[in-house]
MARSEFI-75795 format. One line per field, with one value per residue: x, y, z of N, C-alpha, C, O in turn. Coordinates in Angstrom, 3 decimals. Example, Ala and Ser with C-alpha at 12.3 -4.5 7.8 and 13.67 -1.06 7.14 Angstrom:
// residues 2
n.u = c(13.190|12.850) $
n.v = c(-5.690|-2.250) $
n.w = c(7.800|7.080) $
ca.u = c(12.300|13.670) $
ca.v = c(-4.500|-1.060) $
ca.w = c(7.800|7.140) $
c.u = c(13.200|12.900) $
c.v = c(-3.300|0.030) $
c.w = c(7.800|7.870) $
o.u = c(14.236|13.409) $
o.v = c(-3.319|1.138) $
o.w = c(8.465|8.039) $
END
This chain:
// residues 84
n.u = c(0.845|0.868|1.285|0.725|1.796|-0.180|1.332|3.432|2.159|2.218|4.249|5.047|3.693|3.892|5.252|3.552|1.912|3.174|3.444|0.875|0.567|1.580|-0.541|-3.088|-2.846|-2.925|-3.510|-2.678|-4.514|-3.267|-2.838|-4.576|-6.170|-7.451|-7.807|-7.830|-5.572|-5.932|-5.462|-7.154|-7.917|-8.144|-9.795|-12.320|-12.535|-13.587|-16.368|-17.607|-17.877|-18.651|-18.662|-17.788|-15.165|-14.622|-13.373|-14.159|-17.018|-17.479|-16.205|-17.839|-17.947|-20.006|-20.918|-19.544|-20.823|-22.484|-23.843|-23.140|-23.214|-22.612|-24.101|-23.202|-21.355|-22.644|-21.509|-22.187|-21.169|-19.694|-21.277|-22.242|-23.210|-26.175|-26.132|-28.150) $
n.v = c(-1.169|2.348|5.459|8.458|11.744|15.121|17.133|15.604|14.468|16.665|17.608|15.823|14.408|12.300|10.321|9.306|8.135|6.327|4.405|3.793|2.045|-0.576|-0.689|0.733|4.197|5.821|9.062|11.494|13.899|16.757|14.579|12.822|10.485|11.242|11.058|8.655|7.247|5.404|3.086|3.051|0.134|-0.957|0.670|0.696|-2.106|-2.036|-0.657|-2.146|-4.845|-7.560|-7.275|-8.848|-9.652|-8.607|-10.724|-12.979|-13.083|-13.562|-16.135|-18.364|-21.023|-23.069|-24.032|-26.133|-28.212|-28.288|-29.423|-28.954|-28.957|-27.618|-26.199|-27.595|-25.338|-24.244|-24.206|-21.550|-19.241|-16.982|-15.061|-13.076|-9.375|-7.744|-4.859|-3.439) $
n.w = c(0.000|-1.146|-0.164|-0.437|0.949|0.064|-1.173|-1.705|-3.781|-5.500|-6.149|-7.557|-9.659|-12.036|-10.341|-8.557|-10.540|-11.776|-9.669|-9.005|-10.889|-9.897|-7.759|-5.344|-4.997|-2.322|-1.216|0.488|3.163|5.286|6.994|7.048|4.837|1.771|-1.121|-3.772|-6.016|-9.289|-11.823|-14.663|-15.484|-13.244|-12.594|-13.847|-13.482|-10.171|-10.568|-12.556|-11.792|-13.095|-15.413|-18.598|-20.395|-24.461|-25.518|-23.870|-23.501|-26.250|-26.141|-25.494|-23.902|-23.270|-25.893|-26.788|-27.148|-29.066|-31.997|-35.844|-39.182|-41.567|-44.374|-47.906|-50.576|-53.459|-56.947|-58.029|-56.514|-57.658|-60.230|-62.997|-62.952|-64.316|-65.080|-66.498) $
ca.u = c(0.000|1.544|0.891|1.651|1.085|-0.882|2.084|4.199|2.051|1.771|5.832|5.679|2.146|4.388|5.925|2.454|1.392|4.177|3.029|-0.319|0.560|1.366|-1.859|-3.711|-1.565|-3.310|-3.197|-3.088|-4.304|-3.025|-2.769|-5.821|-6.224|-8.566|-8.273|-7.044|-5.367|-5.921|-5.050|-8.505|-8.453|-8.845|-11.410|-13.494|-12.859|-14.421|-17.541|-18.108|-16.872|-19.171|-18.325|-16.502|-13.773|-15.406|-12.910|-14.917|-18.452|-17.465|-15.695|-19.034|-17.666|-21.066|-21.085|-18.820|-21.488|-23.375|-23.244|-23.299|-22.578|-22.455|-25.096|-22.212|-21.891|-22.811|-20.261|-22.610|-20.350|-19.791|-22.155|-22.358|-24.188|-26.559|-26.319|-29.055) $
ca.v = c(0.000|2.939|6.762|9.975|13.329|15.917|18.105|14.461|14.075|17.558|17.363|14.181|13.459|10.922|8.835|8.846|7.588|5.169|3.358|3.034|0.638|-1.733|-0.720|2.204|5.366|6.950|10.740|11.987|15.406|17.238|13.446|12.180|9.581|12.113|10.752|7.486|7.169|4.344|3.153|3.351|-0.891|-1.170|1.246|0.018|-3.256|-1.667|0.056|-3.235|-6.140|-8.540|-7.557|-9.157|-8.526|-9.166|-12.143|-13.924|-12.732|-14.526|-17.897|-19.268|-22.621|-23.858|-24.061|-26.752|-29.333|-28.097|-30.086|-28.568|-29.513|-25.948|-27.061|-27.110|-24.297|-24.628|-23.592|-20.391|-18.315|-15.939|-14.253|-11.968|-8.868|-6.939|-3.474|-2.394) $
ca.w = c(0.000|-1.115|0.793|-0.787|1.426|-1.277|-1.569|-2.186|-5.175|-6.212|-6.646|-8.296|-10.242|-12.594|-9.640|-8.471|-12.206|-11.573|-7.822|-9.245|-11.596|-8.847|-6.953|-5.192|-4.458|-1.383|-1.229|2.395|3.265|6.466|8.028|6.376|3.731|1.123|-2.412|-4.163|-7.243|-9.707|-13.605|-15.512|-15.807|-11.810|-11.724|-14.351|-12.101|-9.509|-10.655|-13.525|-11.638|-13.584|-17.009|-19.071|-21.821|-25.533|-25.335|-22.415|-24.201|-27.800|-26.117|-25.821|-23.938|-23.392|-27.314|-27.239|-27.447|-30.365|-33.601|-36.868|-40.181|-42.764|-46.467|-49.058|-51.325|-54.486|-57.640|-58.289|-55.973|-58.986|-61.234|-63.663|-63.159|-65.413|-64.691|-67.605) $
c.u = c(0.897|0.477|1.492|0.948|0.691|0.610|3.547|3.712|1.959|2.937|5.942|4.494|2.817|4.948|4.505|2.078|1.942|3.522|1.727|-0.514|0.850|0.783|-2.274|-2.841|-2.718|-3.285|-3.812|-3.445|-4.632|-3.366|-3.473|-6.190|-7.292|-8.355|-7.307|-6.583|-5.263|-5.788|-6.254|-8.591|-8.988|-9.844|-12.344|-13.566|-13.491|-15.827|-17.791|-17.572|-17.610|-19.102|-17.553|-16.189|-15.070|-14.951|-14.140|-16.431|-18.372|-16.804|-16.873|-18.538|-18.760|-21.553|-20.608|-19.852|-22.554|-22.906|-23.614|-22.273|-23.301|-22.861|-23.159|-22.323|-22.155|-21.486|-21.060|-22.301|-20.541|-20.735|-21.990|-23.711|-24.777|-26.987|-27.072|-30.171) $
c.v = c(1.241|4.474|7.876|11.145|14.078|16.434|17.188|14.546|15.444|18.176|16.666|13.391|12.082|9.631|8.441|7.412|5.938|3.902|3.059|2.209|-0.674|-1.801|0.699|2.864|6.183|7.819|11.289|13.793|16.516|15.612|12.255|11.671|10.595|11.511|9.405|7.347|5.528|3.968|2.735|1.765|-1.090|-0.532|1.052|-1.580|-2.972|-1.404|-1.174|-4.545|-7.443|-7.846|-7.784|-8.564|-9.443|-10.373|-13.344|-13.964|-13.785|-15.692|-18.811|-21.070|-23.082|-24.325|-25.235|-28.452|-29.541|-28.838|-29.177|-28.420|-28.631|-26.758|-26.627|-26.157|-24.774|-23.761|-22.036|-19.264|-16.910|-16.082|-13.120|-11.224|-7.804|-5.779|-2.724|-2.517) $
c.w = c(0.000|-0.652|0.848|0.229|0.110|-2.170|-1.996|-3.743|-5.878|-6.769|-7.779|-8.817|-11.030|-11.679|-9.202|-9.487|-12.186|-10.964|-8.556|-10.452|-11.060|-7.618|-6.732|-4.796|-3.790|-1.143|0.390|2.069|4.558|7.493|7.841|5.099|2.722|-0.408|-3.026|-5.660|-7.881|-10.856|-13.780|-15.422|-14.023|-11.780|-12.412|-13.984|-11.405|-9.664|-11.660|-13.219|-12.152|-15.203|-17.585|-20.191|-23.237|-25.634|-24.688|-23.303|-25.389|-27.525|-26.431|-25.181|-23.728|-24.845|-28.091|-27.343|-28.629|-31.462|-34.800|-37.814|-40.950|-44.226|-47.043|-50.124|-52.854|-55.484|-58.548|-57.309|-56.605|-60.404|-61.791|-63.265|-64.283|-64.693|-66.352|-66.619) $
o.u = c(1.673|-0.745|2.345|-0.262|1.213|0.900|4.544|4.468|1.555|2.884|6.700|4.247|2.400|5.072|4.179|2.011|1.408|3.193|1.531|-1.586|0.482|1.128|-2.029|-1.919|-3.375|-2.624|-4.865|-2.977|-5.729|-4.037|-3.230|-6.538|-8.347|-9.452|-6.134|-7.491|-4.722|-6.177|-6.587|-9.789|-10.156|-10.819|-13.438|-14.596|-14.547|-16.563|-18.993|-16.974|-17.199|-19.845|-16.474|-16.572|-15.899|-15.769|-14.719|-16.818|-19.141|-16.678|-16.944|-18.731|-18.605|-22.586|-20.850|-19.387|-23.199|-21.727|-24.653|-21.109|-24.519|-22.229|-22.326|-23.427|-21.695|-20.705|-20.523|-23.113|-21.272|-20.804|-21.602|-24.828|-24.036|-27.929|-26.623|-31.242) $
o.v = c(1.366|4.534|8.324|11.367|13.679|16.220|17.734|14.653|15.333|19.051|16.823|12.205|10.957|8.453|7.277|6.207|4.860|2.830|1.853|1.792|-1.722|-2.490|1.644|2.318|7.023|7.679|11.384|14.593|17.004|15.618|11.111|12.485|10.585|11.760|9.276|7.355|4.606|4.978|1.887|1.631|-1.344|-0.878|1.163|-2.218|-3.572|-1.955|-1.245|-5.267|-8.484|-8.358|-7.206|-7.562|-10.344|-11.273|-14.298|-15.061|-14.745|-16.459|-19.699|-22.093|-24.191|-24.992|-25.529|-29.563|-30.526|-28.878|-28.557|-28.038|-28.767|-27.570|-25.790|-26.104|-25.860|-22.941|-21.554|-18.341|-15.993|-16.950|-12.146|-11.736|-7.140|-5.689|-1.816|-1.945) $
o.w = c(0.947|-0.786|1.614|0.242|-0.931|-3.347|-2.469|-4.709|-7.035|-7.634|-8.736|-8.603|-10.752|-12.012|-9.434|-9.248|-12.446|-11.472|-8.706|-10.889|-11.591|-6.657|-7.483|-4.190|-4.404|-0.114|1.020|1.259|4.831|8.525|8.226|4.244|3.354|-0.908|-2.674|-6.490|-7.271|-11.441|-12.952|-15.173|-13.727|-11.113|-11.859|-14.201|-11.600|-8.845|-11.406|-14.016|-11.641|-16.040|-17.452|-20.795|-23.105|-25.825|-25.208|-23.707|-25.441|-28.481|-27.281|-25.837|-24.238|-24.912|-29.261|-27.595|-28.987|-31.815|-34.573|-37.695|-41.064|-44.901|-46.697|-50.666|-53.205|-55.001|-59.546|-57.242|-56.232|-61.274|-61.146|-63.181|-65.009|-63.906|-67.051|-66.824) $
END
């Protein structure tokens, strides 16, 4: 747990930037814990902790028991068109 005084981070917003890539950077003010800093993927952890990545959404492993066998195409792929 890292614990910057205000006037720590108001020296040093990039080391801040830094620490909170290996968690929250606490911001004290006059003694008192007052604001938390965090990198944008934790805090949309926080406020969305049941949503997932599009990854997770399109695995679909319950899918893995479906059968299906795709009609064959036929060799009319390509056509000519009439543009009159």
């Amino acid at each position: 747990m890292i614990t910057m005084s205000s006037r720590e981070f108001n020296q040093d917003v990039s080391k801040a930037k830094r620490y909170s890539h290996s968690g929250p950077v606490f911001i004290s003010d006059r003694g008192h814990v007052a604001h938390v800093l965090l990198t944008i993927d934790e805090y949309h952890k926080i406020i969305n902790p049941d949503q997932k990545t599009i990854v997770e959404l399109l695995s679909m492993p319950e899918a893995g028991d479906i059968e299906f066998e795709p009609p064959k195409l036929s060799n009319k792929l390509i056509r000519p068109e009439d543009f009159d």
